[in-house]
C-alpha positions as CSV (number, residue, x, y, z in Angstrom):
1,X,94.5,95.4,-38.9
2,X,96.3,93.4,-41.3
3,X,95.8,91.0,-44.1
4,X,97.7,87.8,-44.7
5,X,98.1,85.6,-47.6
6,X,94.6,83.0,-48.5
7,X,94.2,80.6,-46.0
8,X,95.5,82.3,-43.3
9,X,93.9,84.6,-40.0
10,X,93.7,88.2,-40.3
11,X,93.8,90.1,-37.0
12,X,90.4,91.4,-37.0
13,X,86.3,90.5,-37.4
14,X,84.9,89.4,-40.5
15,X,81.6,90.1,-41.0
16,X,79.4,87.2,-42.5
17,X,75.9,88.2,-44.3
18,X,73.3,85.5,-45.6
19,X,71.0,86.8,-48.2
20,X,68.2,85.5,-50.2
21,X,65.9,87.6,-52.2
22,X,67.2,91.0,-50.1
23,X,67.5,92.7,-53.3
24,X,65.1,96.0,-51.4
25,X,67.2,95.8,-47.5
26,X,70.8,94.4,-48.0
27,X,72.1,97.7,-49.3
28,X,70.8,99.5,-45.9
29,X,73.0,96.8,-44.0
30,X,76.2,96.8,-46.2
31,X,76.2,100.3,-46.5
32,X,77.4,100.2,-42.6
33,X,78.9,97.5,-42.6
34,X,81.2,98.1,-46.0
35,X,82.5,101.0,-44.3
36,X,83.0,100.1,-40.6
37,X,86.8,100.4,-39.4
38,X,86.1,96.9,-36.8
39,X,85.3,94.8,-39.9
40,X,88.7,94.0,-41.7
41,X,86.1,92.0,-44.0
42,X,82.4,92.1,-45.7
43,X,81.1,88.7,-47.1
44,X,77.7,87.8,-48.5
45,X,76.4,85.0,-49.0
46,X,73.6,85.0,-52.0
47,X,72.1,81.5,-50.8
48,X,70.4,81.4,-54.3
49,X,68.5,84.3,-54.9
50,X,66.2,85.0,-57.6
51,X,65.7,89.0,-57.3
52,X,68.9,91.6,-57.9
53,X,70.4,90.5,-54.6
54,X,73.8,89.3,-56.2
55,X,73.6,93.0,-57.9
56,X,73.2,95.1,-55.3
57,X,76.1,93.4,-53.6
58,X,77.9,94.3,-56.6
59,X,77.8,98.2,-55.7
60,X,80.2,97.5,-52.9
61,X,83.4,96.9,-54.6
62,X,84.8,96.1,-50.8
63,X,82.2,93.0,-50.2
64,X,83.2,89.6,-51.4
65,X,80.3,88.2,-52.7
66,X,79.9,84.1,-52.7
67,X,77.0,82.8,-54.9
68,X,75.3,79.6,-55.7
69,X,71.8,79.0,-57.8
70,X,70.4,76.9,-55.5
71,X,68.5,78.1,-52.3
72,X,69.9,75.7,-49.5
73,X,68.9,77.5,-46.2
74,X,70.5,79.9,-44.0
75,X,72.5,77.1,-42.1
76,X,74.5,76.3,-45.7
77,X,75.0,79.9,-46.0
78,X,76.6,80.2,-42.4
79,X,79.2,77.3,-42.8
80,X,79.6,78.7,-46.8
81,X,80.7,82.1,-45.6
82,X,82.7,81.2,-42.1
83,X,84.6,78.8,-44.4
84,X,85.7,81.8,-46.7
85,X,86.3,84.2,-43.9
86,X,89.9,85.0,-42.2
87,X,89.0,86.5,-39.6
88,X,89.7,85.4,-36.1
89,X,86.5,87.1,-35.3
90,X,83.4,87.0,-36.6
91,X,80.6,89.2,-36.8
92,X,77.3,87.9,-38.5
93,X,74.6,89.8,-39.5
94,X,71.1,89.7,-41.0
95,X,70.5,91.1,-44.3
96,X,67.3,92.5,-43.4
97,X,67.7,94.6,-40.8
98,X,66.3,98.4,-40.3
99,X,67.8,101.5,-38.7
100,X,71.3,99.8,-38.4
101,X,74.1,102.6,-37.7
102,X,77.8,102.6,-37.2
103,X,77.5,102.7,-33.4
104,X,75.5,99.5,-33.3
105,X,78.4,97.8,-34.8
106,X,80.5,98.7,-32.2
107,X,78.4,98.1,-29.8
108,X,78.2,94.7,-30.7
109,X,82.2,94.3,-31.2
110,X,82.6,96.0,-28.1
111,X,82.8,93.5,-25.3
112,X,84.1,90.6,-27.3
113,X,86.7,93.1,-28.7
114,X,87.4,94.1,-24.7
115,X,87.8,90.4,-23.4
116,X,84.4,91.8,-20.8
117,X,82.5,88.4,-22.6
118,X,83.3,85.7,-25.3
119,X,80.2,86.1,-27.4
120,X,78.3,89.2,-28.2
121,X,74.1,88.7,-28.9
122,X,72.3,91.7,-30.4
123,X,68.0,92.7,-28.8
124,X,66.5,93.9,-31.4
125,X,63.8,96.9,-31.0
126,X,61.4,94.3,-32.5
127,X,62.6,91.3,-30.9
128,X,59.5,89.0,-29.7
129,X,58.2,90.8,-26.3
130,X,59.2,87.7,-24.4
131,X,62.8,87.9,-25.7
132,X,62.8,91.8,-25.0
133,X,61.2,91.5,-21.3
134,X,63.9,88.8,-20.6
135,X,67.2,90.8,-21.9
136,X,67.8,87.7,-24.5
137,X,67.0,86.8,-27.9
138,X,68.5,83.0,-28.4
139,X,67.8,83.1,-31.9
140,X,69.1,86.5,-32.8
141,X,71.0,86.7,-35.9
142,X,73.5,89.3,-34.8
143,X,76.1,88.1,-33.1
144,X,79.8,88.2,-32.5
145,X,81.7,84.9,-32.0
146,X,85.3,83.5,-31.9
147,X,85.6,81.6,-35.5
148,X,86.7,78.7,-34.2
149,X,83.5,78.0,-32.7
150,X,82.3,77.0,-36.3
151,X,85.2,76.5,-38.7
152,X,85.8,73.2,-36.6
153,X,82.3,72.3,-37.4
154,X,81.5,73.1,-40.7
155,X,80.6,69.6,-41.9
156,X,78.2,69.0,-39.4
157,X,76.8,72.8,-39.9
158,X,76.3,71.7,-43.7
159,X,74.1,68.9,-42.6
160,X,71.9,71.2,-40.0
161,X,68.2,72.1,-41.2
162,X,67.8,75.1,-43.3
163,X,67.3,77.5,-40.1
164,X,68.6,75.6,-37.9
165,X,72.2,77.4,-37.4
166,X,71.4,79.9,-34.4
167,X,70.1,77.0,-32.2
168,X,73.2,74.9,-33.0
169,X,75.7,78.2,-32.2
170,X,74.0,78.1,-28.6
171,X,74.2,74.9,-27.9
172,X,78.5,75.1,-28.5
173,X,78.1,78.2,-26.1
174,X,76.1,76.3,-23.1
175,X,78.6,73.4,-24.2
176,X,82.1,75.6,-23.9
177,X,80.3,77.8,-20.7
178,X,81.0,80.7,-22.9
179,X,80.0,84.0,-21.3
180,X,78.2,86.3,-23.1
181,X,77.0,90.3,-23.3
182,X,73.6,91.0,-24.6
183,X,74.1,94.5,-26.7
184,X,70.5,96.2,-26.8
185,X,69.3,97.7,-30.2
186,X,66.7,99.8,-29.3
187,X,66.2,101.8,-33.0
188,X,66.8,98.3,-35.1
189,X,64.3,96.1,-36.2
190,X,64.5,92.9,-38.6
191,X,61.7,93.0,-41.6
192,X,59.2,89.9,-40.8
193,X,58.6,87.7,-43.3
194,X,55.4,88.4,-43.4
195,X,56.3,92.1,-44.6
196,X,58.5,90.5,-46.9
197,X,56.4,87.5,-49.1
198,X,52.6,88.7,-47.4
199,X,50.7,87.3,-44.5
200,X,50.0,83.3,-45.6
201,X,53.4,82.9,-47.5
202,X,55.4,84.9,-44.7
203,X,53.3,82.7,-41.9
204,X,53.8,79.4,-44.1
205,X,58.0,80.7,-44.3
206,X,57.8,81.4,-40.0
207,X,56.2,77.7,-39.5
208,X,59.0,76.3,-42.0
209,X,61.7,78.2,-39.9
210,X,60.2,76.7,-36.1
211,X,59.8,73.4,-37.6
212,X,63.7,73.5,-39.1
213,X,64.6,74.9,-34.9
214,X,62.5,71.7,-33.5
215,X,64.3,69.4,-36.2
216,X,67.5,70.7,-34.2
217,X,66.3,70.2,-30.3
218,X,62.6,69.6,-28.8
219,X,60.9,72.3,-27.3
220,X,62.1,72.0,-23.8
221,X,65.3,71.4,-24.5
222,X,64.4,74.9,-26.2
223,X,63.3,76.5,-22.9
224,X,66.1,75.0,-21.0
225,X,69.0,76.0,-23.5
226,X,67.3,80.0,-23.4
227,X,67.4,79.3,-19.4
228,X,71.3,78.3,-19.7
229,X,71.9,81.4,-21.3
230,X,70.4,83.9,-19.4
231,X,72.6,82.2,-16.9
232,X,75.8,82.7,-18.5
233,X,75.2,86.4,-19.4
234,X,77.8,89.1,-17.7
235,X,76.2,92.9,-18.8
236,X,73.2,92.6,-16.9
237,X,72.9,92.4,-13.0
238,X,70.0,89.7,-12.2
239,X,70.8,87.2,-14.5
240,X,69.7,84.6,-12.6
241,X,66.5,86.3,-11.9
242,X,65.7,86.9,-15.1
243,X,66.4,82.9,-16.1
244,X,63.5,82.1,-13.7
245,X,61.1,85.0,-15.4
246,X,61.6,83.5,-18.3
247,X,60.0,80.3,-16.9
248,X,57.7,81.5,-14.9
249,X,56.3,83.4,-18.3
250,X,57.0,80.4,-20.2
251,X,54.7,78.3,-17.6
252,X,52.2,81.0,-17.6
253,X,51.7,81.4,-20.7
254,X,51.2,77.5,-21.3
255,X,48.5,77.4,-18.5
């Protein structure tokens, strides 16, 4: 892998990490990622953070750490950090994830890396038990993902709800016909925010976060954009199948 002069691609994957107040679970993540041959870069994003998350970044002189005072959402962190990276890949991680190892990493790279699929989605051991019995999370924060996909639309990125970033990244996949691999993660899990701020203020964060995904597309168009994927997926056999479990539960569950 080599690197080039500023403003040029490096033949590689960056990896792009948005933090706020991680200061107690970033340091699991980057000490993987900091250290992972695959990722010819490490970049956090401290979207404003008020604990020692800026600090702990610190301790790994390899990360290049971007920071701003002002919280402005996970979706202004994502275009802030794809616009710094050089990478014609890029890898994107959550900040608060458990039990991540080296081999997850690659197992993620894997089949974008391989030319098997064009995007790469991480299934978390924790993922909600719909997402899990389906083989697809559409809102999972790992992921691996041609740059382009995003540098082209940074502007309109900036202007997305806080969380609204994941549901915009799938709708330029359904939109480009992209195929994807779904890379299972069966000893990860992602902390809750819940775990993280206490049950009302982590279930008053989780209602902000669905309300910022319905400011982006209305719930059907929800159910249909999950049913498009499944569609599009290549590591699983029965992908169609699975596509109408998904609504069957869906329908079920709403009856």
């Amino acid at each position: 892998m080599t690197i080039s002069s500023r403003g040029q691609s490096i033949a590689g994957i960056s990896c792009v990490i948005c933090a706020y107040n991680e200061a107690p679970r970033i340091a699991a993540v980057l000490s993987v990622a900091a250290i992972h041959p695959l990722l010819s870069e490490v970049i956090v994003v401290d979207d404003g953070s008020t604990d020692d998350t800026a600090e702990v970044v610190r301790r790994f002189p390899s990360v290049k750490l971007i920071s701003y005072p002002l919280n402005r959402g996970k979706s202004h962190a994502m275009a802030t950090g794809v616009a710094a990276a050089q990478g014609e890949l890029l890898m994107l991680l959550d900040a608060d994830l458990s039990g991540l190892a080296a081999e997850h990493i690659s197992a993620l790279a894997a089949p974008v890396l391989s030319g098997f699929s064009e995007v790469s989605l991480s299934l978390r051991q924790n993922s909600l038990l719909l997402f899990r019995a389906i083989g697809l999370d559409f809102v999972s924060g790992e992921r691996v993902i041609r740059k382009e996909l995003l540098s082209r639309a940074l502007e309109e990125i900036y202007r997305l709800p806080r969380f609204g970033i994941e549901v915009f990244m799938n709708r330029e996949i359904i939109a480009r016909q992209l195929s994807i691999s779904v890379t299972r993660w069966p000893t990860v899990t992602q902390s809750r925010k819940t775990e993280k701020l206490g049950y009302w203020k982590g279930l008053r964060a989780e209602w902000r976060m669905i309300t910022d995904l319905l400011q982006v597309t209305y719930p059907v168009l929800l159910i249909l954009q999950t049913y498009h994927l499944l569609g599009l997926r290549r590591d699983h056999h029965g992908a169609v199948a699975s596509a109408k479990k998904y609504l069957r539960l869906l329908f079920a569950g709403s009856s």
